[in-house]
N, C-alpha and C positions, 0 to 999 in steps of 0.2 A: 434303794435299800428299804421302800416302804417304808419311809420314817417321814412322810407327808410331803406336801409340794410347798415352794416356796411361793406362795399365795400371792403375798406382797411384789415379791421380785417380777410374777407374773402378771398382775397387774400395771407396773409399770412398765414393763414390754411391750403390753399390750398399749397403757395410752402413748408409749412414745415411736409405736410401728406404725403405717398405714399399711402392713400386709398384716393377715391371720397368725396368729401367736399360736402353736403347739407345744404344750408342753409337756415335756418329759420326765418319768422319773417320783418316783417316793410316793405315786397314788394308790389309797390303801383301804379308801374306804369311798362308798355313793356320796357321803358327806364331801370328803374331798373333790371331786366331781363338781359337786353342788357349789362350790365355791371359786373352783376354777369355773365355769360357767357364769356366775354372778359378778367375777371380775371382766369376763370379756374374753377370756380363753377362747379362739374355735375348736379346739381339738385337743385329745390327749393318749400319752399311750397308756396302755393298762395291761400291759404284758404279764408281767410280776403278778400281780394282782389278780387275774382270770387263772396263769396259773398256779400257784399254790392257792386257789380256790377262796380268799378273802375275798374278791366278789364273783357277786352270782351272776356269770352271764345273762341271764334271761332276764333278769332284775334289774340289770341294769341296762340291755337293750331297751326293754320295755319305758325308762324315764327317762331316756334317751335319745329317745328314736323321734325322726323329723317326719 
């Protein structure tokens, strides 16, 4: 619903998995990105988000990209 990601919840997924944590759902912004990321998130969807155009594709390959 793009009403942000549960950061926190995400993080403790992440330290109580030894597999990759994706997480799904309520990302709305590069900020949000930037925090699932800082918690250990591998991956996210951004479905929502690319389309109704709150993020910029290319803006956000581009800080993104490996």
């Amino acid at each position: 619903r793009m009403q942000g990601p549960d950061v926190q919840l995400m993080s403790d997924l992440v330290d109580a998995s030894e597999l990759p944590v994706v997480a799904s759902g309520g990302i709305r912004s590069l900020d949000d990105l930037r925090a699932l990321e800082h918690c250990g998130v591998a991956a996210a969807v951004i479905g929502m988000a690319l389309y109704t155009g709150t993020l910029d594709p290319i803006a956000t390959a581009q800080e993104f990209a490996e």
